[in-house]
N, C-alpha and C positions, 0 to 999 in steps of 0.2 A: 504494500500500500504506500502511494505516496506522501510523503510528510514537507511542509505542513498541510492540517486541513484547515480548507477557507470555506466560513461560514459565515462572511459578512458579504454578502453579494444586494444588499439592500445598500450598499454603502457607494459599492459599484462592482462591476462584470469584470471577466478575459474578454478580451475581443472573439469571439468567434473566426474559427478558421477560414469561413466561406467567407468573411467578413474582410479580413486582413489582403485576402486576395482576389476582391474586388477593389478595394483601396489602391492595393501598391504602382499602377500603372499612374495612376494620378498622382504620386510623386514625381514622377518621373520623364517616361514616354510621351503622356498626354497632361501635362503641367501649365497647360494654359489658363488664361483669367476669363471666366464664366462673363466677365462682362463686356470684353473683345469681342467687338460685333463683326468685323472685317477680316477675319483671318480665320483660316481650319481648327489651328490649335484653339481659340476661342471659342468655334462654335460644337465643339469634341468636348470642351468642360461644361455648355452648355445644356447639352444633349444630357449627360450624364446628372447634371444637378435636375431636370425635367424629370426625368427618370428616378430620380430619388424621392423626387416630390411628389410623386406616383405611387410609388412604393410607401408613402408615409402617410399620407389620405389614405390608401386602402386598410392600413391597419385599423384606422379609426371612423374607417366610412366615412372619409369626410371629401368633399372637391380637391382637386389639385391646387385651384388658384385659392386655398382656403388654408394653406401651408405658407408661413411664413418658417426661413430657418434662423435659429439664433445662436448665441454660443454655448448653451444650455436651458434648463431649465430656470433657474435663477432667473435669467434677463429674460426668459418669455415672460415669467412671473412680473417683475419687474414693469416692462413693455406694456403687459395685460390691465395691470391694475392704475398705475401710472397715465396711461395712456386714456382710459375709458378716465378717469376722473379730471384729468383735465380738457378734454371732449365734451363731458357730459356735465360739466359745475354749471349750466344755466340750468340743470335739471334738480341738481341737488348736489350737498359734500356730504352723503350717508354713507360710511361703506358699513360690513356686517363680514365679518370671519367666526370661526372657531380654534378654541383654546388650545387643543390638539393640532393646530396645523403646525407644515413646517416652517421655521424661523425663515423662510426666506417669504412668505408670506405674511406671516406679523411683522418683522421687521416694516416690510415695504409699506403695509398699512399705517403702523405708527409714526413713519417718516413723512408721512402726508398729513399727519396732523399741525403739522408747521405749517403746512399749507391754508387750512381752514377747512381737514377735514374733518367730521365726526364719526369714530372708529365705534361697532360693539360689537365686543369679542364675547359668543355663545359660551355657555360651559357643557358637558358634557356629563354623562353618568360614569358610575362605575365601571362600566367595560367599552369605556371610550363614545359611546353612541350618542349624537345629535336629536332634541326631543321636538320633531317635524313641528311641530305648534306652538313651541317657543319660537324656533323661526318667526314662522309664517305670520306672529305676532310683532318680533320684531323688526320685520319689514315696511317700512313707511314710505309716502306717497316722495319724500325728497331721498330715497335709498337706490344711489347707481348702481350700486356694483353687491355680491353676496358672493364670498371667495369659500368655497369648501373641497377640500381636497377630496380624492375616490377612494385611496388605499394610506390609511396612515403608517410611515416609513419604519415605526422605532415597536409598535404592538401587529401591523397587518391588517385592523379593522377596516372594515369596508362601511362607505355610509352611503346610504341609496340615494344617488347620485341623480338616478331620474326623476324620483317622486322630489326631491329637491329642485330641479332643475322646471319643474311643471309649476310648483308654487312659487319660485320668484319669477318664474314667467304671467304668468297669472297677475302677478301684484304690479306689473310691469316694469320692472327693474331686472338688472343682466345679469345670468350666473358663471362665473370663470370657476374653473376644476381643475385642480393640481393633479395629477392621475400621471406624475412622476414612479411610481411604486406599480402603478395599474395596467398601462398601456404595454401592451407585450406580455401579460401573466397572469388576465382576464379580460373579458372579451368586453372591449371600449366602443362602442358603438354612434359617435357623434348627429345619426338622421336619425336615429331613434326618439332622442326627446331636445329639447331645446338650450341646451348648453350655448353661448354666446364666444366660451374660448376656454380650452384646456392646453396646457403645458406635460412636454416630456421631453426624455432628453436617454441621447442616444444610449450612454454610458451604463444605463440600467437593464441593457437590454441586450447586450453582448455586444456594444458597439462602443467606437469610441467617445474618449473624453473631449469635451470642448464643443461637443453640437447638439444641439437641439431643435425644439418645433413649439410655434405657437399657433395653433389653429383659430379663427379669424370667420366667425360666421358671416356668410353674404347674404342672406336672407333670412326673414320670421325669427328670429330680429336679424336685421341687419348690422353690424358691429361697426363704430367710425373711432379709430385711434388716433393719438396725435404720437407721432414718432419721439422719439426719445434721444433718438442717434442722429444726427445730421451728417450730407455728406455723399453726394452720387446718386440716392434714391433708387438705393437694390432694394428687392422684397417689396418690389409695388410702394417704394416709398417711407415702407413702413422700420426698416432694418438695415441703414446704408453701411457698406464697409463691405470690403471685397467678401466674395465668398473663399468658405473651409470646404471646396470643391471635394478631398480626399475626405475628409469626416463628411461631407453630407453622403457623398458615394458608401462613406460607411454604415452612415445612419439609415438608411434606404435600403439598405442590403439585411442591415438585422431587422427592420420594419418588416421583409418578406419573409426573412427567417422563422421571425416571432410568432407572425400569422400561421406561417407551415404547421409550428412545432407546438399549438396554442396548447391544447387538448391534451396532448403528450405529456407537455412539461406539465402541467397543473395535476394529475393524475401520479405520474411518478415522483416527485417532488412531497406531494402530499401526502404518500405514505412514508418518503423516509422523515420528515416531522413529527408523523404519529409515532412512529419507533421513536424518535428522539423524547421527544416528550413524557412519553410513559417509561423509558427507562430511566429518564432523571428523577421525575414525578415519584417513584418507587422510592427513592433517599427518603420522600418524609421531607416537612417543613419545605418544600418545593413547588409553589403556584404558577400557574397562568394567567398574564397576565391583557383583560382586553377579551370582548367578546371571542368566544368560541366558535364559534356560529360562521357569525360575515366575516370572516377575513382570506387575509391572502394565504394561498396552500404551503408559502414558501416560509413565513415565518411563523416565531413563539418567542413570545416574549417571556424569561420566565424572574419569578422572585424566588431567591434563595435567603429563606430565615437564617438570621443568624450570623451574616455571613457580609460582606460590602463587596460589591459587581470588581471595584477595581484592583482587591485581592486576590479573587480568581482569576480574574484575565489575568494577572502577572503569575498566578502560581501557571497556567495555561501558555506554554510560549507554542508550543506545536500548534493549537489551533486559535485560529484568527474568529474573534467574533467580538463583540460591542455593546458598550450601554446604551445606545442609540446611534443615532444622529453623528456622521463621521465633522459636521461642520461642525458640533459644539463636543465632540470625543476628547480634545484638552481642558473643556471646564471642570474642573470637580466639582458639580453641582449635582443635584438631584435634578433628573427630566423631569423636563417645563408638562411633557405627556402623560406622565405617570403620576405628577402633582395635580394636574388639572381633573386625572381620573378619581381626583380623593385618596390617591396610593399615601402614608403617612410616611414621615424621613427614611426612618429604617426600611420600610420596602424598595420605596423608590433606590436606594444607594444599594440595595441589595438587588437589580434585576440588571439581567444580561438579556441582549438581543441576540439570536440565532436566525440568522436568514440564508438560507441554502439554493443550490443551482441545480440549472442542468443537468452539470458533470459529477456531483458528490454520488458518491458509493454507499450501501450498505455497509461495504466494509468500513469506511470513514466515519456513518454514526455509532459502528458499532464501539469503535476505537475511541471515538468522540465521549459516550456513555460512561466508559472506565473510566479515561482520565480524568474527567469531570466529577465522576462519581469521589473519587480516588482524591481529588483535590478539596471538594468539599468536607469527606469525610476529616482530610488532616487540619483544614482553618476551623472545623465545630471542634478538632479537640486541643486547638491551642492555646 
């Protein structure tokens, strides 16, 4: 078996091999600028960025021209919320998130409050879930924008995205979905219900780091951003600065992958979890943490009594996994997720994130179960 094992793939992916050798010619051979409109080599990077934007709408059911690419998830984020509130401040400065999103969402919310805007951050229950009616109450007639992620990153929980997505349509105000954790490891469907703009980003997905996608409804509503970036007027305007022609070729290429392998991975995935989790869960003083139910097949969050997350990942050097969130994984803090879930100190500082792939083995949860087990047993008797 190979060592170490990597169980933080919520954090980020390998690139996939189909993946790396769709990229590598666009290093290279065909290294032209996607926005050289007069030359071969231009309209070869061109073709290929079309074709990636093809491949990225299909994941999400969504139009081609409905694909903006960015450098990630973060700046779609960013772009999304940014964008629509200073577009739409004759309508209103409401925004509306939940306390479980990821910081790259609060942040972006609270930095607008400089602005003149007025933020209200939902709370959540005990297993992370949004109470549809507290919403739909705190939705008001000057409310642009209602930011609620699909798959939360650091527990897995899923929050039903469309019955969400029906009621701030309804109230008439836009809903933007983080579904960074979602797109590529359950089925993201954007013509199904009224979503206004979701973010993802390639690096979750077996692609690489540095690209992303902000989808950009053209109709029922129709979405009007104001750009963020200035500067040539790529991306319809809306995302100037040359394109990452080799990452969007990447990102386009795990977008078909992801589609291919949807079913697969969610299925196989999902039982080595179940193995991981009832073999930890057997130590005693070992919860889960975060609905059981809605979430994603890939992760578990679990709390270990007794015991502080950042002791065991150090007694753990073989295998890679996380107290959350890889952007806030140097705070010594208790998760902003697991406090907003009512988790109290000692839990929160006591839970590790396991988020597993594709490629993990039986043999590697089984290897995983020992050490772990093994580890825990020697910090309960220190």
């Amino acid at each position: 078996m190979h060592k170490p094992v990597y169980l933080d793939h919520n954090a980020t992916t390998p690139v996939d091999p189909a993946v790396l050798s769709e990229m590598m010619p666009y290093f290279s051979q065909q290294f032209g600028n996607a926005a050289s409109r007069t030359h071969a080599f231009g309209w070869i990077a061109a073709d290929a960025v079309d074709k990636a934007r093809s491949q990225a709408a299909s994941l999400i059911g969504a139009e081609e021209q409905e694909i903006i690419f960015t450098s990630g998830a973060t700046e779609s984020i960013n772009l999304a919320i940014k964008g629509v509130f200073e577009s739409y401040s004759n309508k209103g400065k409401h925004l509306i998130t939940v306390s479980t999103e990821h910081h790259a969402i609060l942040d972006t919310c609270l930095s607008l409050k400089k602005k003149g805007a007025e933020v209200t951050i939902l709370p959540v229950d005990r297993e992370g879930r949004l109470d549809l009616s507290a919403l739909e109450k705190a939705i008001r007639p000057d409310t642009i924008l209602v930011c609620v992620m699909h798959a939360n990153n650091e527990t897995g929980v899923i929050h039903p995205v469309e019955d969400i997505a029906r009621i701030v349509h309804q109230k008439g105000s836009l809903f933007f979905c983080d579904a960074t954790q979602a797109a590529g490891k359950i089925p993201v469907q954007v013509s199904d219900y009224p979503v206004a703009m979701l973010a993802w980003s390639a690096h979750k997905i077996y692609g690489p780091k540095g690209t992303g996608a902000l989808y950009v409804r053209r109709k029922k509503p129709r979405v009007t951003l104001l750009a963020q970036m200035e500067g040539g007027g790529h991306e319809r305007g809306l995302r100037s600065g040359t394109l990452n022609v080799p990452g969007i070729v990447g990102f386009g290429k795990a977008c078909e992958v992801a589609k291919e392998q949807l079913w697969e991975y969610g299925s196989a995935v999902s039982a080595l979890r179940t193995q991981l989790e009832q073999g930890l869960c057997d130590l005693g003083g070992v919860y889960v943490n975060g609905n059981i139910r809605d979430r994603l097949a890939n992760t578990t969050n679990l709390s270990f009594q007794g015991i502080r997350a950042s002791e065991l990942i150090k007694a753990l050097p073989t295998i890679a996994i996380s107290t959350g969130s890889a952007c806030t994984s140097a705070i010594p803090e208790p998760s902003h997720v697991l406090k907003a879930m009512q988790a109290d100190e000692a839990q929160a500082m006591g839970s590790v994130r396991f988020s597993l792939g594709k490629d993990n083995t039986k043999e590697e949860i089984e290897y995983t179960i020992e050490a772990v087990s093994k580890a825990v047993i020697n910090l309960r008797n220190d």
